[in-house]
C-alpha positions as MATLAB code, in Angstrom:
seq = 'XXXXXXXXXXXXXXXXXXXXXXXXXXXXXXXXXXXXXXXXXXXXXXXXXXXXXXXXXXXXXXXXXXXXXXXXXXXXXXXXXXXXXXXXXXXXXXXXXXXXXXXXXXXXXXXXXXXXXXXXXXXXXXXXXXXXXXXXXXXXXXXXXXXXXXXXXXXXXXXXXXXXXXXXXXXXXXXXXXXXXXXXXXXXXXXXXXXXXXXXXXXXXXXXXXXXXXXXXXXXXXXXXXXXXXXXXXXXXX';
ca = [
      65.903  177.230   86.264;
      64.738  176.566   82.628;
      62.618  178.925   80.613;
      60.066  176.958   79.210;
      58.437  179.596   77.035;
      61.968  179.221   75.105;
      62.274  175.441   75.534;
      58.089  175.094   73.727;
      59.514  177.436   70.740;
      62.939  175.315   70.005;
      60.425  172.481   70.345;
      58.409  173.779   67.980;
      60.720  175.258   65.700;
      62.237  171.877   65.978;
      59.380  170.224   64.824;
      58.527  172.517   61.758;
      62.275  172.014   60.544;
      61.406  167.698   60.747;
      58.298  168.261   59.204;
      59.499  170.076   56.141;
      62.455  167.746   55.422;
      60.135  165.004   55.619;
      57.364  166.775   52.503;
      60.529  167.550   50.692;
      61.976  163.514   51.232;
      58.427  162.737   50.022;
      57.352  164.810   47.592;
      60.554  166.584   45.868;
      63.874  164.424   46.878;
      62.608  161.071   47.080;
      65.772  159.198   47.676;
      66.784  161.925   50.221;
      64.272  160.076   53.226;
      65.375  156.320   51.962;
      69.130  157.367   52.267;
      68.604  159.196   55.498;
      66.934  156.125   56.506;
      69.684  153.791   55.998;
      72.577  156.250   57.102;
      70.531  156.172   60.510;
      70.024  152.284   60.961;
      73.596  151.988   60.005;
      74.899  154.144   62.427;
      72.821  152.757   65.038;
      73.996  148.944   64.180;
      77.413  150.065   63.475;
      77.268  152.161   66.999;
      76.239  148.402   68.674;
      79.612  146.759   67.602;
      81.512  150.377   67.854;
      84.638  148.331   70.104;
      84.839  146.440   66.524;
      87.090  147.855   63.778;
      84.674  147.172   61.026;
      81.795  149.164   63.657;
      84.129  151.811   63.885;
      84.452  151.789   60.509;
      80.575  151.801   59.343;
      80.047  154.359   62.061;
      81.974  157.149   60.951;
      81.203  156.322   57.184;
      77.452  156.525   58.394;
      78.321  159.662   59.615;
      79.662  161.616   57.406;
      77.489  160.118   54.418;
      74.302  161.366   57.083;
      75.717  164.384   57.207;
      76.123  165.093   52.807;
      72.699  163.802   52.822;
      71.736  166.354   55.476;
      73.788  169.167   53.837;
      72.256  168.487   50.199;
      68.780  169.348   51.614;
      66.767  172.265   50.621;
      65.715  171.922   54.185;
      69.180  172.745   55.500;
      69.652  175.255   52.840;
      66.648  177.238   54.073;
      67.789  176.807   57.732;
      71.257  177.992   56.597;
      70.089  181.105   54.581;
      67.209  181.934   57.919;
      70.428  180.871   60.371;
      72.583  184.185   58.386;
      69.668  186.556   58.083;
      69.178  186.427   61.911;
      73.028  187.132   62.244;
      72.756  189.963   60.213;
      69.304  191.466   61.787;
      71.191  191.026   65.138;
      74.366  192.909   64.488;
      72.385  195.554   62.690;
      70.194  196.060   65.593;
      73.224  195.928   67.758;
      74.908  198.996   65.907;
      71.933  200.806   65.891;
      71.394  200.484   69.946;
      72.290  204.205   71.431;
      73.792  205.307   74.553;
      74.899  201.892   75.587;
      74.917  202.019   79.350;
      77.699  200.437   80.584;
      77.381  199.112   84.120;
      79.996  199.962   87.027;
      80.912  197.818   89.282;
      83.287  198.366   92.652;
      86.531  197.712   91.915;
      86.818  195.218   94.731;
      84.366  193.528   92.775;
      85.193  190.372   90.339;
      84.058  187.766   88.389;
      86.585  184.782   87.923;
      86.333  182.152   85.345;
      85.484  178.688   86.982;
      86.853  175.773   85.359;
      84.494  173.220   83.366;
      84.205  169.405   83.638;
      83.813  169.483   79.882;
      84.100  171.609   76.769;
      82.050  170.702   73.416;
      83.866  168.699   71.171;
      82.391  168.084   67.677;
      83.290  164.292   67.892;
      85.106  161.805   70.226;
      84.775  160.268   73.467;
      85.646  162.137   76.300;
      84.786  161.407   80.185;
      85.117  162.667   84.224;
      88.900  161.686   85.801;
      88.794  158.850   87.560;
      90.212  160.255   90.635;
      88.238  162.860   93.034;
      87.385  166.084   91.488;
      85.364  169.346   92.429;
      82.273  169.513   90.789;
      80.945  171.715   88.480;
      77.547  171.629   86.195;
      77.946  169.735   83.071;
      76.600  171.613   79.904;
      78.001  170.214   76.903;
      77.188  169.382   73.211;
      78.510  166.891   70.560;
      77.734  165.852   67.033;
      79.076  162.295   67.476;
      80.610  160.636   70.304;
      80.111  159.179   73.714;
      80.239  161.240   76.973;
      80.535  159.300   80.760;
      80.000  161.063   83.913;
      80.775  159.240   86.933;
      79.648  161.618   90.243;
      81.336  158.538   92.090;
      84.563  160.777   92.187;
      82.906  163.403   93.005;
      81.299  165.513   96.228;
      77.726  166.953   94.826;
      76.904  170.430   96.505;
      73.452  171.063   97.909;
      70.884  171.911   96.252;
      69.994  170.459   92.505;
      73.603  170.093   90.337;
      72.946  169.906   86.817;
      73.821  168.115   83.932;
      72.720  168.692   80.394;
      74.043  167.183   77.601;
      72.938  167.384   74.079;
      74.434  164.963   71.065;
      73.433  164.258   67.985;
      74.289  160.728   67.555;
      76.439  158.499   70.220;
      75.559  157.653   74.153;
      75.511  159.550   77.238;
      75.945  157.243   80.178;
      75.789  158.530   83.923;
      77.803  156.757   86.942;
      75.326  157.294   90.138;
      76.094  156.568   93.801;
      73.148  155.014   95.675;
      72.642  157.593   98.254;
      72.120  160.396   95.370;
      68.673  161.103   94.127;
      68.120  161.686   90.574;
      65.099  163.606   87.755;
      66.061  162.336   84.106;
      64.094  164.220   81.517;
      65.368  163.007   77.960;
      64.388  163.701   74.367;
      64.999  161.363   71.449;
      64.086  160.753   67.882;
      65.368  157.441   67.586;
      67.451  155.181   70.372;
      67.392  153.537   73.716;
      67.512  153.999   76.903;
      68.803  152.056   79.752;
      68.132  154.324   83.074;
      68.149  152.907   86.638;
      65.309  150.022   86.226;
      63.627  151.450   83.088;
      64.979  149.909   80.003;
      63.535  150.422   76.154;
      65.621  148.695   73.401;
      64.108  150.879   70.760;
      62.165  153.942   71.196;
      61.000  156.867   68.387;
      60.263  160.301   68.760;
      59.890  160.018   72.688;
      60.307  162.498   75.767;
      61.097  160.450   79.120;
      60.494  162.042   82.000;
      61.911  159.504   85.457;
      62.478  160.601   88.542;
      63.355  158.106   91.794;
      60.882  158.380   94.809;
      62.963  160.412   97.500;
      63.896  163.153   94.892;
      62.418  166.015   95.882;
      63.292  165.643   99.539;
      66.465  164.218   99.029;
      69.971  166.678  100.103;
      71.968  164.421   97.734;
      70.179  164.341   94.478;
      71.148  165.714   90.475;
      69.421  166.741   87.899;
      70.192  165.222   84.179;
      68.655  166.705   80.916;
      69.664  164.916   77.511;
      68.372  165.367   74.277;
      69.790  163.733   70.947;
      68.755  162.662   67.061;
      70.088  158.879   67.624;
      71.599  157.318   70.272;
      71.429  155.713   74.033;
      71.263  157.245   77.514;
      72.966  155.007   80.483;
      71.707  156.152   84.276;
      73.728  153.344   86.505;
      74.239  153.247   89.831;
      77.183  152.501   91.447;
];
């Protein structure tokens, strides 16, 4: 289960990092908020025709020229610089922590490594096999890219499988079989969503909560939490 006490603070810490880029766009690096502008809308047109050459093209250029923008910021400075400090005041504290108790467990006792549906990748498109496969909960995060997850392939255990997926720019779409339930909860800046009967071509600064009817009685159901700058979410069902 989630801890929302942490999830209000990243919200809010979120929020206070947005704000602050924004008063220094406006009132110290003009040009920074118009160029961040147009390296969005370009990414988001260019992400439209991305099975072009040219939208390829304008994508990744729109990328990286977002991300110099970003990276010029006094706002990412300061987030930097705060980012280090907490390293330090973490592995100070950590060297400083006496008579470490180390736990013992029986040796007939162990803990095995499961293997992952995904791993993060910083860009790229990556996807489930499409043959069967033994499911596992999806937590992944991207910069750029698109991520598909068809649970056609798949047997879902009992109980409420998760998937979370974070991603900065790009589109998360979800393959769904009919007889599985399913609780979206997704966070945006800017985008569009396409999820089961609920479409929105263009949506800003929006959380989404859907769930379908039968969910919380359902034995077949999944859970799906997304969050990204710019991009689309997909929920199909198949």
């Amino acid at each position: 289960m989630f801890n929302r006490k942490n999830m209000h603070v990243t919200e809010y810490l979120l929020l206070g990092i947005i704000i602050f880029l924004v008063f220094e766009a406006i009132f110290i690096h003009t040009e920074s908020l118009i160029w961040l502008g147009v390296w969005i809308v370009i990414i988001y047109l260019a992400r439209q025709h991305y099975y072009r050459p040219m939208g390829r093209m304008f994508f990744w250029v729109g990328v990286v020229a977002l991300g110099i923008t970003v990276i010029n910021t006094i706002t990412f400075q300061i987030v930097l610089f705060a980012i280090l400090v907490i390293l330090l005041l973490h592995w100070y504290q950590k060297n400083q922590r006496a008579n470490y108790h180390q736990p013992q467990f029986p040796k007939s006792q162990q803990i095995n490594e499961k293997k992952v549906l995904f791993t993060n990748k910083w860009f790229g498109r990556q996807q489930t096999e499409r043959s069967a496969y033994e499911w596992s909960d999806v937590n992944i995060q991207a910069i750029a890219g698109e991520t598909i997850i068809d649970l056609t392939y798949t047997v879902l255990p009992k109980g409420e499988p998760l998937i979370i997926a974070r991603h900065l720019f790009g589109t998360v779409k979800i393959i769904v079989p009919f007889d599985v339930e399913v609780s979206i909860q997704h966070s945006v800046l800017f985008g569009a969503v396409d999820i089961l009967e609920h479409r929105d071509e263009v949506i800003t600064n929006r959380v989404i909560h859907l769930q379908t009817e039968a969910y919380n009685d359902a034995n077949q159901k999944v859970k799906i939490v997304t969050s990204m700058i710019a991009g689309k979410i997909e929920v199909t069902r198949e």
